[in-house]
C-alpha positions in Angstrom: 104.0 43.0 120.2 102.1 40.3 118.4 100.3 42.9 116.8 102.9 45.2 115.3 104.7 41.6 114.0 101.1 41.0 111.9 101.0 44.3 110.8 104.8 43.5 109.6 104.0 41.1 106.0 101.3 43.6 105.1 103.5 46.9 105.3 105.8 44.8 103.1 103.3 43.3 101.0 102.7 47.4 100.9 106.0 48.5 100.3 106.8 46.2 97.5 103.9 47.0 95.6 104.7 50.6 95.5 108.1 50.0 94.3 107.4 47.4 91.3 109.7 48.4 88.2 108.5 51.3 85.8 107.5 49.8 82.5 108.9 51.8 79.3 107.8 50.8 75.9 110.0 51.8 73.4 107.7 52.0 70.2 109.3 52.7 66.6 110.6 51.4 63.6 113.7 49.3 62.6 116.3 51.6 64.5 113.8 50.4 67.8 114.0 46.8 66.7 117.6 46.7 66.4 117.6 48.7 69.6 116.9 44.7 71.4 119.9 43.6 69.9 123.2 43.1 71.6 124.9 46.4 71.1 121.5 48.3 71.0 120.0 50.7 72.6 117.5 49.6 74.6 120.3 46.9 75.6 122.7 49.3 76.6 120.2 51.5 78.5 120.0 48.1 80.5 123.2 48.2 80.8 123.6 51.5 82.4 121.0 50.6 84.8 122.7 47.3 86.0 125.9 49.3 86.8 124.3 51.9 88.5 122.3 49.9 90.8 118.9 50.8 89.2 118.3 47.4 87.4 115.1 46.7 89.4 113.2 50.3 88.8 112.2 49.6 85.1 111.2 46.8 82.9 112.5 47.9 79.4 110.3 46.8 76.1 110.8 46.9 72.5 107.9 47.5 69.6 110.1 48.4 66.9 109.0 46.9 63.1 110.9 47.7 60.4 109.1 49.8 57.5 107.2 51.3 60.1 106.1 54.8 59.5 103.3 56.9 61.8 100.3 55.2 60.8 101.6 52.0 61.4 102.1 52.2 65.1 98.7 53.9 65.2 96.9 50.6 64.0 99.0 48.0 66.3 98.8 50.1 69.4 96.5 48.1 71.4 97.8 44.3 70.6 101.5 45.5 70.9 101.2 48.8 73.2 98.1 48.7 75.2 97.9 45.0 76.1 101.3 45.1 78.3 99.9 48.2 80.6 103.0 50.2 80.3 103.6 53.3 82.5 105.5 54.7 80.2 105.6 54.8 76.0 108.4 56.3 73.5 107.5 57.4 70.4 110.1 56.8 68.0 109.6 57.3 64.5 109.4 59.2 61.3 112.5 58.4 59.1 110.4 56.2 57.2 107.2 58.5 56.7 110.0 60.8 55.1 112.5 58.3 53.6 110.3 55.9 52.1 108.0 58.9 50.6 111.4 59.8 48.2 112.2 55.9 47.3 109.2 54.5 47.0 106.1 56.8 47.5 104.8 55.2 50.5 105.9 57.8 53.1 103.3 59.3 55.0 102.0 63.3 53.4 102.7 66.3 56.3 99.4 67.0 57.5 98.9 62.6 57.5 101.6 62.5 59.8 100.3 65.1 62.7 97.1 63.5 62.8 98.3 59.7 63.3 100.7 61.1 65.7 98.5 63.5 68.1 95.5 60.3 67.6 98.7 58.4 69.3 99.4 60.6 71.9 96.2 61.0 72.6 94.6 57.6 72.9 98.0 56.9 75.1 97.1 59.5 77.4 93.8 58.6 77.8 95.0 55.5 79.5 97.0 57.9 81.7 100.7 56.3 80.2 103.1 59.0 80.0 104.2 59.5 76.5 108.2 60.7 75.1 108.6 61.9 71.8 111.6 61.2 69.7 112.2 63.1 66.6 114.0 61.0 63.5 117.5 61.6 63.9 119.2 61.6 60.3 119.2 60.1 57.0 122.7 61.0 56.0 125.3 62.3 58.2 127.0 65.2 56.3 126.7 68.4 58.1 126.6 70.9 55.4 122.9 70.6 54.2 123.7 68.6 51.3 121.8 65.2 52.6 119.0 65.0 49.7 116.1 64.7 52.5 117.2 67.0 55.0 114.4 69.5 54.2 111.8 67.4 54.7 113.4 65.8 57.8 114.1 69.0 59.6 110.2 69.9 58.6 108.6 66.6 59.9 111.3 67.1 63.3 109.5 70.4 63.6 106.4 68.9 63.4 107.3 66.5 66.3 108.5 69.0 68.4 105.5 71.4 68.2 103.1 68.1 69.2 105.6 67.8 72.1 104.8 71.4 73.4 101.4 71.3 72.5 100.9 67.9 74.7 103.2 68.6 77.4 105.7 65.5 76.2 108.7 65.3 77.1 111.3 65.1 73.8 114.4 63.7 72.5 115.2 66.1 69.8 117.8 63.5 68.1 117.5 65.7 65.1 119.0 68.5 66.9 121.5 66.3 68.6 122.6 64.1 66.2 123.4 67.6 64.1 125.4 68.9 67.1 127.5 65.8 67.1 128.0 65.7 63.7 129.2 69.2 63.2 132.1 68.5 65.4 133.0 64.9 64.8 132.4 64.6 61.1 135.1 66.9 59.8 135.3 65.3 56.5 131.4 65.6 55.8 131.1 61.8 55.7 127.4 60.6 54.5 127.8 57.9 57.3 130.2 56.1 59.8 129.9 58.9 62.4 126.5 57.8 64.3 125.1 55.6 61.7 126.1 52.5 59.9 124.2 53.8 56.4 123.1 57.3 56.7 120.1 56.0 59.0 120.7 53.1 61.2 122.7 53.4 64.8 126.2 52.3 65.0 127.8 51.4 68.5 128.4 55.3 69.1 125.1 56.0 67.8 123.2 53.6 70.3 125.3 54.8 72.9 123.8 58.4 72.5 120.8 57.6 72.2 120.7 55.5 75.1 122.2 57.8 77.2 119.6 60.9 75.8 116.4 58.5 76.8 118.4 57.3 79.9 118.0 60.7 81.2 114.4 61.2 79.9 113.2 58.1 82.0 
């Protein structure tokens, strides 16, 4: 008897190691920084979790700079990324490697952007963290075509979801979805106001679907 109550702490010294929270790293650019706001989506992801019970089996981080484009994450992956051991990393990014290319022609060139992002994947998987893609959702909401960048965005999505398959990654094709919603909720072909504030950046309804898409990805 005295045995078997020894052998007690240790099987729960045991037990509670192998349940200790799922770290998830949510890495990106501006939309991921607001994402640690209240209203955001990595706060309402947190949100779901507490009311379902499942508040204990993740630990939810934010690496979101704003102006970020491919490249950028690729050069502050090991201070901000690698440092806090994560299990688990989502790669978020691209409006601004397409956006900023048109306004200010800093954007990141096509064949730039696939090699910062497989280095990315690659160097996370090499420290065997188990990497989500994201593909840029929108910059403008109208839904017949019209957006001046949709081109390139839809080209630089595709990009992102061939690197998914080509990996093995698990994606959030917010491209795709974002369109889908669009098509029936923005009858009017609004530029914004439907799942952005501006064309780029989440609203509440917007945070809320993205939340819930990476909710069931993690």
């Amino acid at each position: 008897m005295k045995k078997l109550l020894l052998t007690l702490p240790l099987a729960m010294c045991l037990f509670s190691f192998s349940t200790k929270p799922k770290r998830v790293i949510f890495f990106g650019d501006s939309i991921t920084e607001a994402g640690l706001r209240p209203g955001g989506y990595i706060v309402k992801i947190q949100e779901i979790l507490v009311k379902n019970g499942k508040a204990n089996d993740f630990e939810l981080l934010g690496s979101g700079i704003g102006g970020n484009k491919i490249y950028d994450l690729f050069l502050r992956l090991d201070k901000d990324v690698l440092e806090k051991k994560p299990d688990v990393v989502v790669i978020f990014v691209g409006v601004n490697d397409v956006w900023h290319k048109r306004l200010y022609g800093t954007g990141t060139d096509s064949w730039k952007f696939v090699q910062f992002y497989e280095a990315l994947i690659q160097k996370l998987k090499s420290q065997n963290i188990q990497v989500m893609l994201a593909t840029p959702a929108c910059i403008g909401e109208k839904t017949d075509c019209t957006n001046e960048m949709d081109g390139d965005l839809n080209f630089y999505a595709q990009m992102i979801r061939e690197l998914s398959n080509k990996h093995l990654c698990p994606i959030a094709d917010f491209r795709k979805i974002f369109m889908e919603h669009n098509l029936v909720n923005n009858p009017e072909n609004l530029p914004q106001g439907i799942l952005t504030s501006d064309g780029v950046h989440l609203n509440d309804v917007g945070n809320e679907l993205v939340a819930k898409t990476f909710l069931e990805m993690i």
